[in-house]
C-alpha positions in Angstrom: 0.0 0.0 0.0 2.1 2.8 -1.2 2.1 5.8 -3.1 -2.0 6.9 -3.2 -3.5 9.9 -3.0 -6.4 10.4 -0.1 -8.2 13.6 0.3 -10.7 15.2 2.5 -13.5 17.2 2.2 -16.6 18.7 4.3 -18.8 21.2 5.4 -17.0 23.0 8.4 -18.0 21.9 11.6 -17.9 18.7 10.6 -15.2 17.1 11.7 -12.4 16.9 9.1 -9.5 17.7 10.1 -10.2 15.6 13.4 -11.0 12.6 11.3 -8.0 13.2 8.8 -5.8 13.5 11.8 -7.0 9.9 12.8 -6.6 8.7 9.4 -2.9 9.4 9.6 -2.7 8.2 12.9 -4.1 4.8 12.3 -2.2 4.2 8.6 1.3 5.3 10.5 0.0 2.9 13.2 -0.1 -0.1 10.6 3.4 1.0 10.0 2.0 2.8 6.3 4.4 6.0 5.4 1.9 9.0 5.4 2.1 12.6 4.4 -0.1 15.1 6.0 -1.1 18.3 4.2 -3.8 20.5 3.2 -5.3 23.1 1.6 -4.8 26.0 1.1 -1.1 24.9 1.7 1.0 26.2 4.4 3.5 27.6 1.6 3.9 30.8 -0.2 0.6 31.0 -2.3 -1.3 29.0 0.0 -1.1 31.1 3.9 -2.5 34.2 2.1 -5.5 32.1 0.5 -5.9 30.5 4.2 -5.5 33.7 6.0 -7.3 36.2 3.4 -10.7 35.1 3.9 -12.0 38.5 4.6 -9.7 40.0 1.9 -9.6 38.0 -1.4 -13.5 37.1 -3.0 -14.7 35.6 -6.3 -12.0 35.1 -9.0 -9.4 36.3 -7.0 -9.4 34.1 -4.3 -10.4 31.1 -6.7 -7.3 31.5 -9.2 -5.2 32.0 -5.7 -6.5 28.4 -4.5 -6.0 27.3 -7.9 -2.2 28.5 -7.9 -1.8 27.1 -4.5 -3.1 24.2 -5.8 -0.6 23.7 -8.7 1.8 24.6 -6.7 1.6 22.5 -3.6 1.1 19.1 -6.4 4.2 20.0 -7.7 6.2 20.6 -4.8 4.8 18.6 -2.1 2.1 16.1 -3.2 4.0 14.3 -6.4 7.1 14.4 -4.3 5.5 12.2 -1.3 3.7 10.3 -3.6 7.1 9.2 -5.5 8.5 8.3 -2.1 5.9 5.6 -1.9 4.2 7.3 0.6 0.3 7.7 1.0 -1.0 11.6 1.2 -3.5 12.4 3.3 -4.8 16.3 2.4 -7.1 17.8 4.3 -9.0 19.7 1.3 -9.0 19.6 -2.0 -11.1 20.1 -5.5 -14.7 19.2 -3.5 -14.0 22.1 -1.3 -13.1 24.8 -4.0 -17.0 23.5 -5.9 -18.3 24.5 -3.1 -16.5 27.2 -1.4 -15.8 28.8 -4.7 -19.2 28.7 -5.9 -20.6 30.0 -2.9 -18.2 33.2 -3.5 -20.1 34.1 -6.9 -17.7 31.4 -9.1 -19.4 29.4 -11.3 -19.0 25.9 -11.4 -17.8 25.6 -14.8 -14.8 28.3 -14.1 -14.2 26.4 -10.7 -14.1 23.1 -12.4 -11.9 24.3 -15.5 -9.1 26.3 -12.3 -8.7 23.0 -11.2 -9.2 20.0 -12.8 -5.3 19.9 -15.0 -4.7 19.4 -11.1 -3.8 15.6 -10.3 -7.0 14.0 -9.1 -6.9 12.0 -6.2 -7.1 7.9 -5.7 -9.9 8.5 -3.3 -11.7 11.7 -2.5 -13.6 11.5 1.2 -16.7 14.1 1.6 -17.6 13.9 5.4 -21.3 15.1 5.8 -24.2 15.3 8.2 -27.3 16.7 8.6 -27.6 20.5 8.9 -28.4 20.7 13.0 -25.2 18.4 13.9 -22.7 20.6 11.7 -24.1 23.9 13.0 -24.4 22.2 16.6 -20.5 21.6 15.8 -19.8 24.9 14.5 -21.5 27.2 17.1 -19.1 24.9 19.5 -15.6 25.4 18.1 -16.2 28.8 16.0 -16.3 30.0 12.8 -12.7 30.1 10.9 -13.7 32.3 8.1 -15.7 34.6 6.4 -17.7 31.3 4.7 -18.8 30.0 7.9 -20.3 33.1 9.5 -22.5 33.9 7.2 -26.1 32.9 7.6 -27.0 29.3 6.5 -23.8 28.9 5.5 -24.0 25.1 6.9 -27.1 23.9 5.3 -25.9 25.7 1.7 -22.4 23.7 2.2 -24.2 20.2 3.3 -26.4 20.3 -0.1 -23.5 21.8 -1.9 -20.8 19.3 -0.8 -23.4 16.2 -1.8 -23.8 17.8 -5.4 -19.5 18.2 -5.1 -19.5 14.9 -4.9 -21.4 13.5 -7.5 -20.2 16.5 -10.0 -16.6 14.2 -8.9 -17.7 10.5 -9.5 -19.4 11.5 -12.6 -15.7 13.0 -13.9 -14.5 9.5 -12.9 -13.2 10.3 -9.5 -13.9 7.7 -6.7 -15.7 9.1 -4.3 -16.9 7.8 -0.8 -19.1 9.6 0.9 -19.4 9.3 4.3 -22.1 10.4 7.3 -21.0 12.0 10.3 -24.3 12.8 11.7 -24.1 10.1 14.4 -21.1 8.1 13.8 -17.8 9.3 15.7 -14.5 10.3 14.4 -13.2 7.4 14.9 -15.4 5.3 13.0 -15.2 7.5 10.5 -11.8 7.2 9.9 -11.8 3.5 10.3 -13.9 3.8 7.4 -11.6 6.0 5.1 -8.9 3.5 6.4 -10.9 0.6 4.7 -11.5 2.2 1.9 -7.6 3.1 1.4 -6.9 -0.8 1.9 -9.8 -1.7 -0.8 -8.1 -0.4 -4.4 -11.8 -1.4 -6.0 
């Protein structure tokens, strides 16, 4: 088991990073190699995007994901990937057809930013019904600009669904997972299963 590409989407509040966090935990565990990242990347084009929330809107902050994006395959996914190792990002393509939409983007432009990017072997969306992720998000706190506005969570629920099948239909496999009642842990024993089945 080497060498795959794992990402992972959701709604925020929902639990991802937590749940990719435990993905890593439990592959390292099995004595797997694993690289951790995410998006927007914590390099040069990347901690503007994920700090300029409030600042960069529409096009500008979708071509600025998208550069980060091209960037951080080149330099830090394809890298890890030749190295054998599995990468486990937290965020990817499902996220910008969502977030980037939301922003006034359409689909079509979103879709055409990003998809000369490398797909991945599996792409995760965590979801849940509308009351657990707001439940979730009223607990921890918005991060950005996109969770604090009003509704944002049931708009990114149906949004991330349609993500999703806009992905499998473009060939990608996608498993979808429900976080309404099942723990992080399960959750990520479930990711973990799927990395281990190649069907």
């Amino acid at each position: 088991m080497s060498g795959r590409f794992i990402t992972l989407d959701g709604p925020g509040g929902v639990g991802k990073s937590t749940v990719a966090a435990l993905v890593v935990e439990m592959l390292r565990a099995e004595g797997a190699a694993v690289h951790a990242t995410r998006e927007p990347s914590d390099a040069s084009l990347g901690t503007p995007a994920r700090n300029g929330t409030d600042l960069y809107r529409g096009m500008s902050m979708a071509c600025l994901i998208a550069a980060d994006r091209y960037m951080h395959v080149e330099e830090e996914i394809r890298p890890a990937l030749a190295r054998g190792e599995i990468v486990v990002c937290d965020r990817y393509v499902a996220s910008s057809l969502v977030l980037q939409v939301i922003d006034g983007v359409s689909r079509d432009v979103v879709w055409e930013l990003s998809r000369h990017a490398d797909m991945p072997d599996l792409a995760v969306v965590i979801n849940a019904r509308t009351d657990v992720v707001e439940k979730r998000l009223t607990e921890r706190g918005a991060h950005s600009r996109y969770e604090r506005e009003p509704g944002s969570s049931e708009r990114e629920c149906a949004m991330f669904r349609e993500a999703a099948r806009f992905l499998t239909s473009f060939g990608v496999r996608v498993l979808q997972l429900d976080a309404s009642t099942a723990g992080p842990e399960d959750i990520a024993r479930a990711i973990v299963a799927a990395i281990h089945n190649r069907g």
